[in-house]
C-alpha positions as CSV (number, residue, x, y, z in Angstrom):
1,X,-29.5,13.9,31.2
2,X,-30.3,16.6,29.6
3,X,-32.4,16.4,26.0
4,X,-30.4,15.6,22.7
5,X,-27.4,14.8,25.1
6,X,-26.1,11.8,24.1
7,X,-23.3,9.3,26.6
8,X,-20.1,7.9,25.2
9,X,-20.9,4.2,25.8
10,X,-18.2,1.8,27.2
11,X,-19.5,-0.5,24.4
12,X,-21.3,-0.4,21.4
13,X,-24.9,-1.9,20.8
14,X,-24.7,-0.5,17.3
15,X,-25.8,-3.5,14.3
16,X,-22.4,-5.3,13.2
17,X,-21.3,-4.0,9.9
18,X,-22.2,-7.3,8.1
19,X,-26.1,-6.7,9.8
20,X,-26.1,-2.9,8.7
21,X,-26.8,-4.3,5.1
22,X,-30.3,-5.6,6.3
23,X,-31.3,-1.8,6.8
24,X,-32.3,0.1,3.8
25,X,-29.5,2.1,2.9
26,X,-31.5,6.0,3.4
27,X,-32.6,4.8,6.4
28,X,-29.1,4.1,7.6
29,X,-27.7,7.4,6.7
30,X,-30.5,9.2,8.1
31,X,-30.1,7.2,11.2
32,X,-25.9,7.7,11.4
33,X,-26.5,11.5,10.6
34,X,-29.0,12.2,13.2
35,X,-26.2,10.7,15.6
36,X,-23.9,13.3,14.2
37,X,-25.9,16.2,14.8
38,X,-26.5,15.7,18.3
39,X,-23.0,14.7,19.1
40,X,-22.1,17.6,17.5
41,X,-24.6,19.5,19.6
42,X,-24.0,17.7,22.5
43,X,-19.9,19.1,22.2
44,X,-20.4,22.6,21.4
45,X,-22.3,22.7,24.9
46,X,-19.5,21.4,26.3
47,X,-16.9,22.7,24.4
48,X,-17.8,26.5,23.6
49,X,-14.8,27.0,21.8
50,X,-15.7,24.6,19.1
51,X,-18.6,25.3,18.9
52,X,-18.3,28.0,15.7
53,X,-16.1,25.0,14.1
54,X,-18.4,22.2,14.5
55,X,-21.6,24.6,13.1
56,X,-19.6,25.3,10.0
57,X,-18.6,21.3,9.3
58,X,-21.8,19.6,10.9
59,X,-24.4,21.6,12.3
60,X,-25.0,24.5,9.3
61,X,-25.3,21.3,7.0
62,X,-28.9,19.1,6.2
63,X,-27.3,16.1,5.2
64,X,-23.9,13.7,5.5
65,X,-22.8,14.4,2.3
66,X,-22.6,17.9,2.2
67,X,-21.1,17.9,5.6
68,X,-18.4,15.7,4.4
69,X,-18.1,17.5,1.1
70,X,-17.8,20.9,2.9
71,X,-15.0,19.1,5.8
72,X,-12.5,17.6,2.5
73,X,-13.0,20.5,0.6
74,X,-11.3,22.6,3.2
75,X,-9.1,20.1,4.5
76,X,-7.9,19.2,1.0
77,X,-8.1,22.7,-0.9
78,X,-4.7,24.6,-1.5
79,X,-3.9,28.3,-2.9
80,X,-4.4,26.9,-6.7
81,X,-7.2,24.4,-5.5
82,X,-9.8,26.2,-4.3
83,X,-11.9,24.8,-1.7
84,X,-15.6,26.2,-3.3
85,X,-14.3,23.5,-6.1
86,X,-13.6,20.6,-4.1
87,X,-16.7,21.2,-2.3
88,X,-18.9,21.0,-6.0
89,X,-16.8,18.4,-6.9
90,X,-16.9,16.4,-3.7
91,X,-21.2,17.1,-3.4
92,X,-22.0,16.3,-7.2
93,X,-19.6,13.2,-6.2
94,X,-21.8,12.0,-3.4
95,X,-24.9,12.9,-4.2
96,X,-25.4,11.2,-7.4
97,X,-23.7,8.1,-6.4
98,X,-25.7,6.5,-3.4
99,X,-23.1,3.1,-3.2
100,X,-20.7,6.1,-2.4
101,X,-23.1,7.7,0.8
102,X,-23.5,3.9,2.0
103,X,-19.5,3.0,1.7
104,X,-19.3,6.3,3.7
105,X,-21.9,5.4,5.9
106,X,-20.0,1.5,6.1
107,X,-16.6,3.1,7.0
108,X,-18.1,5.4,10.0
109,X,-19.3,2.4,11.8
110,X,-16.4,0.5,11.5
111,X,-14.3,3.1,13.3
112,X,-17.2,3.3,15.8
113,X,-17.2,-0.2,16.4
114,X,-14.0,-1.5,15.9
115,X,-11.9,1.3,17.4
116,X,-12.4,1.5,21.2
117,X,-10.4,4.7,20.6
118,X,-13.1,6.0,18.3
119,X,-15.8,7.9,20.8
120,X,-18.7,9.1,18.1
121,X,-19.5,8.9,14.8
122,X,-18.8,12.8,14.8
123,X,-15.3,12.5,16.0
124,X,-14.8,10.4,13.2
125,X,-16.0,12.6,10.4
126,X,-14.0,15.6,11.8
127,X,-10.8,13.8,12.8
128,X,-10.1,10.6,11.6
129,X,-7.8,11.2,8.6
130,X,-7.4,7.5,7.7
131,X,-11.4,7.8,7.1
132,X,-11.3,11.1,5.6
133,X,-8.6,9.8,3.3
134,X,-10.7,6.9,1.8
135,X,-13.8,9.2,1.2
136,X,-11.5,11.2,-0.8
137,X,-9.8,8.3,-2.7
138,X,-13.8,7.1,-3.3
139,X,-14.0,10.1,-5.3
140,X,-11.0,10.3,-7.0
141,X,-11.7,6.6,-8.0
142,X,-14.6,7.5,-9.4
143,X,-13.1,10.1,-11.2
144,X,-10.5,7.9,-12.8
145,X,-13.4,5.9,-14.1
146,X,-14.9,8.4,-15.6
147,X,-11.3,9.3,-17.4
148,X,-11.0,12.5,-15.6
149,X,-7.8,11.5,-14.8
150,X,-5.9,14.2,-14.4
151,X,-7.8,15.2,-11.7
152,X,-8.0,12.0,-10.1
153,X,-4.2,12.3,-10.0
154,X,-4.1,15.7,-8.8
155,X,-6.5,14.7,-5.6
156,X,-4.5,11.8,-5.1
157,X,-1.7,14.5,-5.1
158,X,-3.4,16.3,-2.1
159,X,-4.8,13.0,0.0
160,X,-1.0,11.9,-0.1
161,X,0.0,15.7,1.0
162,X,-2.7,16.2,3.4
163,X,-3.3,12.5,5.2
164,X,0.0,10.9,4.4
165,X,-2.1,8.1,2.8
166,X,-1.2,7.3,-0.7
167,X,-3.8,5.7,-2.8
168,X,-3.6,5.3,-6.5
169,X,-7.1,6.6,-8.1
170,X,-7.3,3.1,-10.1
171,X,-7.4,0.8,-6.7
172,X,-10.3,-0.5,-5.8
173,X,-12.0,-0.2,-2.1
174,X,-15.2,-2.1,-1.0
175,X,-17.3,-0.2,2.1
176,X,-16.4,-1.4,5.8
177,X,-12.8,-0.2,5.2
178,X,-11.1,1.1,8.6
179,X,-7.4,2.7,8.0
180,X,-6.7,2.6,11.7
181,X,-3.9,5.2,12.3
182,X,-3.5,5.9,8.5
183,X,-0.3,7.2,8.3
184,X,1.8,5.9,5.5
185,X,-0.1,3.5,4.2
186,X,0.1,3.0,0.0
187,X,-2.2,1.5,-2.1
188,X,-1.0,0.6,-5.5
189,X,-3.0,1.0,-9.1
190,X,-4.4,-2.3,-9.4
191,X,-4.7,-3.8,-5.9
192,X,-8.5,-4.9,-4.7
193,X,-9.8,-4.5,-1.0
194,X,-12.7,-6.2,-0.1
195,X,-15.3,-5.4,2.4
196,X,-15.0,-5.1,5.9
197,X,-11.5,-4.8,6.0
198,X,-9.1,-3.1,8.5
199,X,-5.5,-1.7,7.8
200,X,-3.4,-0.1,9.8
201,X,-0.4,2.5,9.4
202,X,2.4,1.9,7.6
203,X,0.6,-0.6,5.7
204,X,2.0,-1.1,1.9
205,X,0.1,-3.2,-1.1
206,X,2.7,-2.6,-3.5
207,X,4.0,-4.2,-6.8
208,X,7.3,-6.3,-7.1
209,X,9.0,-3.2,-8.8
210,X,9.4,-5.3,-12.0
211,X,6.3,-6.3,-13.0
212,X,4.1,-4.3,-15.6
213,X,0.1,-4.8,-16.0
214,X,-1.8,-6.0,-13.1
215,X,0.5,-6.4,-10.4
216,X,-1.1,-5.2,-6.9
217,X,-2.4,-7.3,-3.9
218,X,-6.4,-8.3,-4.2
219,X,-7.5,-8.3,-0.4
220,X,-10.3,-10.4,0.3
221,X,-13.1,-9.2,2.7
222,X,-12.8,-9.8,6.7
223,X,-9.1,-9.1,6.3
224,X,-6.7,-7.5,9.0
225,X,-3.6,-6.3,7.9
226,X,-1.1,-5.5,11.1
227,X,1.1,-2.3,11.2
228,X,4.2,-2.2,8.9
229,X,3.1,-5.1,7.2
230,X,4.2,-5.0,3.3
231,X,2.4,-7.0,1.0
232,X,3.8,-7.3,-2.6
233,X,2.9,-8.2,-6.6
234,X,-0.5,-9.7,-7.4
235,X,-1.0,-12.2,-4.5
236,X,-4.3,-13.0,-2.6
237,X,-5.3,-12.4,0.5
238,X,-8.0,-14.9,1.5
239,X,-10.8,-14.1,2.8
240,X,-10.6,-13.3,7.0
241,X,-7.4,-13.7,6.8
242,X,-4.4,-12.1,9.2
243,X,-1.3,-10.5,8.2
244,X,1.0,-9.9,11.2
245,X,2.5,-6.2,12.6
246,X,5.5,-6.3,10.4
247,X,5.5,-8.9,8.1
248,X,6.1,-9.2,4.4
249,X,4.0,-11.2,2.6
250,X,5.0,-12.2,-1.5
251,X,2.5,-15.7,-1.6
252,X,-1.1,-15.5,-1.3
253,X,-2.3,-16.4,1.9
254,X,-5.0,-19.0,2.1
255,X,-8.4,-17.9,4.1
256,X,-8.8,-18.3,7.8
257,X,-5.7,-18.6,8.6
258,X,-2.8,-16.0,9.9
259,X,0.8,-15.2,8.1
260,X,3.4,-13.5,10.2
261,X,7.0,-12.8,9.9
262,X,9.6,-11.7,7.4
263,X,9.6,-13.6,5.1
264,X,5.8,-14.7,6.3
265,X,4.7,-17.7,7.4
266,X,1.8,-19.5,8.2
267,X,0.8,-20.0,11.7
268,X,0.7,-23.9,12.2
269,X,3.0,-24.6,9.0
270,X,2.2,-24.8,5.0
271,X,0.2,-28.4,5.2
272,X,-1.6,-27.8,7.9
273,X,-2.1,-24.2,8.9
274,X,-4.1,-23.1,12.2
275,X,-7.4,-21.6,11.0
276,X,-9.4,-19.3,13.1
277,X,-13.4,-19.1,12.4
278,X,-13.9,-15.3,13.7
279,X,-13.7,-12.4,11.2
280,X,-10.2,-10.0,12.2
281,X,-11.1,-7.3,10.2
282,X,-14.2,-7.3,12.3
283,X,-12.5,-8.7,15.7
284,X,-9.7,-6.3,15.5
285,X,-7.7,-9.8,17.3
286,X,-4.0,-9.0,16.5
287,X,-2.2,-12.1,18.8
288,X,-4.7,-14.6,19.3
289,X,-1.9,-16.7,17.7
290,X,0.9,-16.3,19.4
291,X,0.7,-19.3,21.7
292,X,0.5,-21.3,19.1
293,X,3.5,-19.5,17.4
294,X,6.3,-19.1,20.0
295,X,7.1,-20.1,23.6
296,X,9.0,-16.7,24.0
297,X,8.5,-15.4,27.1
298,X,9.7,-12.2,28.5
């Protein structure tokens, strides 16, 4: 093989998400960014004609975040929103917040490992737009905190136009997030996510339409959320709980266990709902349940 080539494994040996925490946080970025370079070097060999693109977003660049920076910034810029200011804004952004870098660093290996469709850490950075969207968002959250809101809204403005991923500034996202697909998914002002947490598209954590104040979803850690799955006011998700493809949830859903249907229900009934013990935002197990929820059979 030759040197700085690196396989696409059939399976990954790379430290769970929950373990990554046991490595200092530099070291882990370090680590994650060498593995960018080389795949990165690795596919212009093979690839000439990206090679110019991937020198420009990875290869020109000494460090993740001012490869990332320089990737939204032109991704997210427009003819009024320039992308030499994105890229300040995006860089100051990252590199005076560390617990930004190591959310970023978080959210890469959760696509890597949870996503068998996901074949590097490179691929990722470059194309993943459900990744790319929640970068952003970390930004534009931070922004919002800091009452720069106007701008916060206007990024949110171009994530929404750019990624089809609408996130208010104001929600809040823990690290370990994987938006699998992305599209459509909306995030309203006050809803929570917790770590470790996958979502995939079409995925809504919206408000009743009535209520005023704090009225979002809070979404505890370990959590899978299926596709089209619509989750509404100011419930809680346990923590490592399922929400089913499809479903619409308006009770909280207790932890461990798996809500499905419209309106949902608990798997194994309201006294005495089936519990699972693995993690599904980690496990990525979407119908483990269904023998114990129907005997349909095609």
């Amino acid at each position: 093989m030759p040197a700085g080539e690196l396989r696409y494994p059939s399976s990954i040996s790379y430290p769970p998400i929950s373990q990554a925490t046991d490595t200092p946080m530099e070291v882990d970025e370090l680590w994650v960014w060498a593995q960018i370079k080389a795949e990165a070097r690795r596919d212009a060999e093979l690839e000439p004609a990206l090679a110019s693109y991937l020198y420009s977003t990875i290869l020109s660049h000494s460090s993740l975040e001012r490869s990332l920076s320089f990737h939204l910034g032109n991704k997210l810029c427009s003819s009024t929103l320039l992308s030499t200011l994105l890229y300040d804004l995006f860089l100051n952004t990252f590199s005076s917040d560390p617990s930004l870098r190591a959310a970023a660093v978080a959210d890469l290996r959760a696509a890597r490992v949870r996503d068998p469709a996901c074949v590097s850490f490179s691929h990722c950075l470059l194309n993943y737009k459900g990744f790319l969207a929640c970068q952003a968002h970390r930004v534009a959250h931070k922004l919002w905190n800091q009452s720069r809101r106007p701008l916060a809204l206007a990024l949110q403005s171009r994530i929404s136009d750019v990624f089809a991923v609408d996130i208010h500034p104001a929600a809040k996202m823990g690290k370990g997030i994987l938006f699998d697909h992305a599209t459509g998914v909306v995030v309203g002002e006050t809803a929570v996510v917790g770590n470790n947490v996958s979502i995939l598209h079409h995925v809504t954590l919206g408000g009743t339409g009535k209520a005023c104040g704090d009225r979002h979803p809070k979404i505890g850690d370990g959590v899978l959320i299926g596709a089209g799955a619509t989750i509404l006011g100011n419930v809680k998700i346990g923590e490592g709980a399922k929400i089913g493809a499809g479903s619409v949830v308006l009770i909280d859903v207790p932890p461990r266990t798996t809500a499905v249907g419209n309106p949902a229900r608990l798997v194994g009934g309201k006294d005495k709902p089936s519990r699972h013990e693995e993690i599904p935002g980690e496990s990525m197990d979407h119908t483990s349940f269904i023998s114990e929820w129907s005997d349909y059979i095609i």
